[in-house]
C-alpha positions as CSV (number, residue, x, y, z in Angstrom):
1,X,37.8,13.1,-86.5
2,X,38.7,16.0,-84.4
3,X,36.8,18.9,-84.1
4,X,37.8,22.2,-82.5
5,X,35.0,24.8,-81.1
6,X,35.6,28.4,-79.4
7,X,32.7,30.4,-78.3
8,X,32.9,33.8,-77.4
9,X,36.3,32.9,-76.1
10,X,38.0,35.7,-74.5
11,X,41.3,36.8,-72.8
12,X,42.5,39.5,-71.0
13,X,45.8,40.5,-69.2
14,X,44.8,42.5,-66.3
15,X,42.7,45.1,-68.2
16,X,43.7,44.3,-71.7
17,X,41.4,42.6,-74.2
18,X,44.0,40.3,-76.2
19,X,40.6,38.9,-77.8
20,X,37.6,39.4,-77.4
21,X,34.4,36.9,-78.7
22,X,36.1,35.0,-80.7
23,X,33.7,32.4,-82.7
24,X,35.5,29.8,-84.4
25,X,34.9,26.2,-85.6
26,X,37.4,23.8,-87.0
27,X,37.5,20.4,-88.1
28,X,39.9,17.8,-89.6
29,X,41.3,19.1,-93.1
30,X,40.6,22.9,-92.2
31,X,43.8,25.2,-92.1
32,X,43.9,29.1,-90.5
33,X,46.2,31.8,-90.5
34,X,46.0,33.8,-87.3
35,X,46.9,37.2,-88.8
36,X,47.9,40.5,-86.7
37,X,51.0,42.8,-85.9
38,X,53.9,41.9,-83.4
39,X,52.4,42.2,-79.8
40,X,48.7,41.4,-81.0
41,X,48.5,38.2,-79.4
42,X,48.5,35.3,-81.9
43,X,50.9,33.6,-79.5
44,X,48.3,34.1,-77.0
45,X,45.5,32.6,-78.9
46,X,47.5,29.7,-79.7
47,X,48.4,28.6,-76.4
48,X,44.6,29.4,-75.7
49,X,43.9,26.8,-77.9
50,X,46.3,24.5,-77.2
51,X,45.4,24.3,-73.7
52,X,48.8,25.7,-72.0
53,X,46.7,28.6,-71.0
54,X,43.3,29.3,-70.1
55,X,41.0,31.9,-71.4
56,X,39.1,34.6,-69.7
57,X,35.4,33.7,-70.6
58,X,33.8,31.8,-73.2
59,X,33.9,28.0,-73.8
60,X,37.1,26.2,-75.9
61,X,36.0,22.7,-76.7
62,X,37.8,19.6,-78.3
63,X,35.6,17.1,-80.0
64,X,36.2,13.7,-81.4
65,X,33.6,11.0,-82.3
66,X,30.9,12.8,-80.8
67,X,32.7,12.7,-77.2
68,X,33.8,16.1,-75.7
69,X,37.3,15.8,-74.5
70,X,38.8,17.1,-70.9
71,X,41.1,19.7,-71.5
72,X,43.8,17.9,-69.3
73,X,43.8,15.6,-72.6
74,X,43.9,17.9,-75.5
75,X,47.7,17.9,-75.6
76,X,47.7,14.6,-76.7
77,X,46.0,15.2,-79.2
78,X,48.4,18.0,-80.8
79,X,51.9,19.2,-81.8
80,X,53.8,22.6,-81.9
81,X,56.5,24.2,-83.2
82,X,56.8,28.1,-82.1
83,X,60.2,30.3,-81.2
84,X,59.5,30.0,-77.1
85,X,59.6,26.3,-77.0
86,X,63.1,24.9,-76.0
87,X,64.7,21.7,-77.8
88,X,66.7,19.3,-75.6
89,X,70.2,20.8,-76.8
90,X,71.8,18.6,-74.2
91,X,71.1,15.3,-76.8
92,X,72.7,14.3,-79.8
93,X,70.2,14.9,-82.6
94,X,69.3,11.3,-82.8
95,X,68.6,11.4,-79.2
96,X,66.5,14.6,-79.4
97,X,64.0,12.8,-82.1
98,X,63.9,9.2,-80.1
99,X,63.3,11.2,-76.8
100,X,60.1,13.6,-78.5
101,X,58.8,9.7,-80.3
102,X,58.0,8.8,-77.1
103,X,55.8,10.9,-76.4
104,X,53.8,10.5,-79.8
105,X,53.8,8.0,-82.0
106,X,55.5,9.2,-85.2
107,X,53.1,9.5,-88.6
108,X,52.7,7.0,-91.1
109,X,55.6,4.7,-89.5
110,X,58.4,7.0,-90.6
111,X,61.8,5.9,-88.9
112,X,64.0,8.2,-87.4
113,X,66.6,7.7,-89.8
114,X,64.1,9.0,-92.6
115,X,63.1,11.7,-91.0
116,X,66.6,13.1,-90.4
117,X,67.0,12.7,-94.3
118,X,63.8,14.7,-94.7
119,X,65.0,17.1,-92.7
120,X,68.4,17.7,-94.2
121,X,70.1,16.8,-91.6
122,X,71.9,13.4,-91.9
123,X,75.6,15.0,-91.6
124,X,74.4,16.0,-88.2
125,X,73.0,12.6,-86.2
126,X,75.6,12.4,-83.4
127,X,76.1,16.4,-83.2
128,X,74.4,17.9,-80.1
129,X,71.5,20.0,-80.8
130,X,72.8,23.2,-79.1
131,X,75.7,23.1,-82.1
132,X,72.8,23.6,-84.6
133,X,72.6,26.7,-86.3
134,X,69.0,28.6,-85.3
135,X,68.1,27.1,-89.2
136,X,68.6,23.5,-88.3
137,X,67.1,24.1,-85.2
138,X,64.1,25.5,-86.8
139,X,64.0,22.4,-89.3
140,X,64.2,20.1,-86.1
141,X,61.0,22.0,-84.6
142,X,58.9,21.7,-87.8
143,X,59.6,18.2,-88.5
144,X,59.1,17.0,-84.9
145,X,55.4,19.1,-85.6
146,X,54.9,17.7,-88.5
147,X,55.9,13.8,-88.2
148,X,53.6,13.7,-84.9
149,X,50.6,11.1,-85.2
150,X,48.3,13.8,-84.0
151,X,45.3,15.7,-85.7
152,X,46.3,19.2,-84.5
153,X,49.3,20.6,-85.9
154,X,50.3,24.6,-84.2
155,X,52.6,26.4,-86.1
156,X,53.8,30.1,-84.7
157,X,56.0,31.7,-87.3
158,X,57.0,28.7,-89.0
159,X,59.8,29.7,-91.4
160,X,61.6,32.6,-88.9
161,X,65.2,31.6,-89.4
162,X,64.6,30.0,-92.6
163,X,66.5,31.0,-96.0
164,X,65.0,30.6,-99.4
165,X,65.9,27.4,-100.1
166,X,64.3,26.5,-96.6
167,X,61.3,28.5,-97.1
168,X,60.2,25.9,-100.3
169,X,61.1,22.9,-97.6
170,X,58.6,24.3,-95.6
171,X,56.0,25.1,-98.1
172,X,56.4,21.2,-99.6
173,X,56.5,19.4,-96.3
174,X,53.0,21.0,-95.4
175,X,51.9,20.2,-98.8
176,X,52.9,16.5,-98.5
177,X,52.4,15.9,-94.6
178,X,49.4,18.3,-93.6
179,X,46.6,17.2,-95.2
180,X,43.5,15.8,-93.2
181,X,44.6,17.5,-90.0
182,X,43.9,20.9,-88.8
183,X,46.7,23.6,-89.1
184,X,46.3,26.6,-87.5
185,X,48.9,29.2,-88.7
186,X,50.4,32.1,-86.6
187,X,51.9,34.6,-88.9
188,X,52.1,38.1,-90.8
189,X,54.0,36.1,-93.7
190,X,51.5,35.5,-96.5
191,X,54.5,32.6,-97.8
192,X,53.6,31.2,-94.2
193,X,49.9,30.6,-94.8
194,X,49.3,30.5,-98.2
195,X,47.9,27.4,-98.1
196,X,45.5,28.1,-95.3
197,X,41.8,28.4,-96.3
198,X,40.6,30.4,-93.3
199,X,42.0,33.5,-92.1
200,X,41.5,35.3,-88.5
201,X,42.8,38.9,-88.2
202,X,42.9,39.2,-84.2
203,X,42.7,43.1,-84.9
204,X,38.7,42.4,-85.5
205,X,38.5,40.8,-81.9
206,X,39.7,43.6,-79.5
């Protein structure tokens, strides 16, 4: 059971408070949207919490049976999908999800050929990723998220590039894979987040 602690975290850019004594508990089955306007620095705070950058002052802990872990090992207990990480374009789609599986271990067994179904994308298993339209990328992103083995799940505007029919993907997969984890949420799209039962607008930490 992880368990996910900031105290009084803060960050700043040179003299720019991004946040400011930021409190915060979370543990397995929790979901948060991370509210705020473009520039506000939900990106920020989820790298903060992820571990890809370090904060200011205050404490970030990640707990799990009781045992405090180093932050040099909180990665491995996580996945993301955000618009600034890169996909592999270079590999075939099948070779884009075998490559990212060995890394984590993929939930509940599901085999690649599954989750390529899932994912609408079984026309596409030999096409190379950079041929993907910015929606099939976006799909690609959410389920490699999504289908990781991990307890923390980091979504950064989750349906940007999605249409309508996409959107409801989106909303179902979360529904059917993202219970008993935590999901943290970055977003100003309520259809993003409406699932989420705690809500942190960054405005009221500056």
């Amino acid at each position: 059971m992880l368990k996910i602690h900031l105290h009084e975290a803060s960050k700043r850019f040179q003299y720019e408070w991004i946040f400011k004594n930021l409190n915060l508990q979370l543990t397995q089955g929790d979901s948060l949207a991370i509210t705020g306007g473009n520039g506000s620095g939900k990106s920020t705070l989820l790298k903060c919490i992820s571990g890809a950058i370090p904060i200011s002052s205050g404490k970030i802990t990640f707990e799990t049976e009781g045992k405090e872990l180093p932050s040099s090992d909180w990665y491995k207990q996580l996945a993301i999908s955000a618009p600034y990480l890169e996909l592999p374009e270079e590999f075939t789609l099948s070779e884009a999800i075998k490559f990212h599986f060995q890394f984590k271990s993929p939930l509940r067994g599901i085999q690649p050929k599954e989750l390529i179904e899932i994912l609408y994308l079984d026309q596409h298993t030999h096409k190379p990723v950079s041929q993907f339209s910015s929606g099939m990328k976006q799909r690609l992103k959410l389920g490699l998220a999504l289908f990781s083995d991990v307890p923390l799940i980091l979504l950064d505007e989750p349906t940007s590039n999605l249409d309508k029919k996409g959107i409801a993907w989106y909303g179902d997969l979360v529904q059917s894979y993202g219970q008993d984890r935590i999901l943290i949420v970055c977003s100003n799209e309520p259809r993003e987040y409406g699932f989420c039962n705690q809500k942190l607008a960054l405005e009221d930490f500056k």
